[in-house]
C-alpha positions in Angstrom: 90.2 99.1 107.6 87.2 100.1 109.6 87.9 99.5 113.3 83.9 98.3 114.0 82.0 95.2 112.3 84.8 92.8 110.7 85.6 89.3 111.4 89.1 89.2 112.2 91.2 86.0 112.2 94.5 86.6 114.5 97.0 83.4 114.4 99.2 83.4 117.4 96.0 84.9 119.4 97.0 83.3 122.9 100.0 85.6 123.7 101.5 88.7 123.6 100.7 90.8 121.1 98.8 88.8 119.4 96.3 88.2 122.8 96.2 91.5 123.1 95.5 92.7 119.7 92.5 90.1 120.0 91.0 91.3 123.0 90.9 95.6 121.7 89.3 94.3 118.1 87.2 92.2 120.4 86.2 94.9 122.5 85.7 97.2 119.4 82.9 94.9 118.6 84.5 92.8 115.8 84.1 89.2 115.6 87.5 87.7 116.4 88.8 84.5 116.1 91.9 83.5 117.6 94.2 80.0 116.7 96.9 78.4 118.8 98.8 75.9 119.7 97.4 75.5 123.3 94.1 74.3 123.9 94.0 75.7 127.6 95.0 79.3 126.6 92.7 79.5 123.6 89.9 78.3 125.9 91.0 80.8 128.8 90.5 83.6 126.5 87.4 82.4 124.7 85.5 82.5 128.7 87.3 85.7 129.5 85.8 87.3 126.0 82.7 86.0 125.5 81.3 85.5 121.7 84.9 85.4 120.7 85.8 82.1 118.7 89.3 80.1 118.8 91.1 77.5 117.0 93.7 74.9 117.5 96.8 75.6 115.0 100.2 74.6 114.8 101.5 76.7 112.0 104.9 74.4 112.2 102.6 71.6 110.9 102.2 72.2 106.7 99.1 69.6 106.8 97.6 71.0 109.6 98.0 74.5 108.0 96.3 73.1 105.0 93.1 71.8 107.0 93.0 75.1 109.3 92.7 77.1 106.0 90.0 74.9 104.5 87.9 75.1 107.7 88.1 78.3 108.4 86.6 78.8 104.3 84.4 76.9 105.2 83.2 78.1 108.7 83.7 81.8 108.0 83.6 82.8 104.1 83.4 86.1 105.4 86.3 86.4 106.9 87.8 89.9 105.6 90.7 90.6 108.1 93.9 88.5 108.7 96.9 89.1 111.5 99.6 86.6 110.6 100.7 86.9 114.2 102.1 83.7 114.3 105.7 82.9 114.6 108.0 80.0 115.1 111.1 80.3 117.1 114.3 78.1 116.3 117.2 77.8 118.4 120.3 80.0 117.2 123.8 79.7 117.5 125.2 82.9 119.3 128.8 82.0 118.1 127.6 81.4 114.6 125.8 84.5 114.4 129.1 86.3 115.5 131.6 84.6 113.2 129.1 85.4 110.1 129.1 89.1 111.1 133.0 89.1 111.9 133.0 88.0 108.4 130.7 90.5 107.3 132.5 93.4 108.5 135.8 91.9 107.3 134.9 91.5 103.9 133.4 95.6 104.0 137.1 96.3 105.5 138.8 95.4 102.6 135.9 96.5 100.1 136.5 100.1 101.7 140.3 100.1 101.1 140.0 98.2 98.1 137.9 101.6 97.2 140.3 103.7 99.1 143.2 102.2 96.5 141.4 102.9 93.5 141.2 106.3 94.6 137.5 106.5 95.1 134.1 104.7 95.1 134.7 100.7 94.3 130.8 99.1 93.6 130.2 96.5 95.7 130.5 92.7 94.4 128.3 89.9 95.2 128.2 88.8 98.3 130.0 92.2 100.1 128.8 94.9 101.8 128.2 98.3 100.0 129.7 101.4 100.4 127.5 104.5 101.1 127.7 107.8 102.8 127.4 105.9 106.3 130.7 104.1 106.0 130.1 102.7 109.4 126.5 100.9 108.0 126.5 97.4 107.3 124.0 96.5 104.3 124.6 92.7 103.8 123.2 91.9 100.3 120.3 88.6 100.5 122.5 86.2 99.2 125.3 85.0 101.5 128.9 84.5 99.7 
């Protein structure tokens, strides 16, 4: 990617990292435009960088996603750089999280002396955790058992 001379969509362009990636492609003299949740923010950052364009967007909203998308096509058909910035944050379940990797190492446990039994290597079934030469490693497989 050229650093100079593209038009730069960055979602999640009020904060953080996003904000900040905004404002260095701005400065490089790239057209940016930013899209947020926050009204305020996005205009706060659209008087503090002038010529830079922002957006209203809440990517929870599948409709709204839709109509950002179709807009933006239309608006800026020359669009040729996107940051999928944007993220959405859900509560989580600090006890839950343990339990499923007490589980998780449990079930590598008795893979390893399942393997150590057999006298050697035992692959991995679905669901456990796979042995390699870092025994210590946990590599969950994608599906949970």
């Amino acid at each position: 990617m050229q650093m100079t001379g593209n038009i730069i969509l960055i979602t999640g362009g009020t904060s953080d990292i996003g904000r900040g990636l905004a404002e260095a492609f701005h400065r490089f003299g790239n057209q940016v435009l930013i899209a947020g949740r926050r009204q305020s923010r996005l205009d706060e950052i659209t008087e503090a960088n002038p010529g830079m364009l922002a957006f209203q967007l809440d990517v929870r909203d599948p409709v709204a996603i839709e109509a950002f998308a179709a807009r933006i096509r239309d608006k800026v058909p020359e669009l040729n750089v996107l940051v999928n910035n944007a993220g959405i944050s859900r509560p989580e379940s600090l006890a839950g999280r343990a339990r499923s990797l007490y589980r998780a190492r449990h079930r590598r446990d008795q893979h390893h002396e399942r393997a150590a039994n057999d006298g050697g290597f035992a692959p991995g079934t679905e669901g456990e955790a796979e042995c390699g030469d870092h025994h210590d490693d946990l590599r969950p497989r994608l599906r949970a058992p």
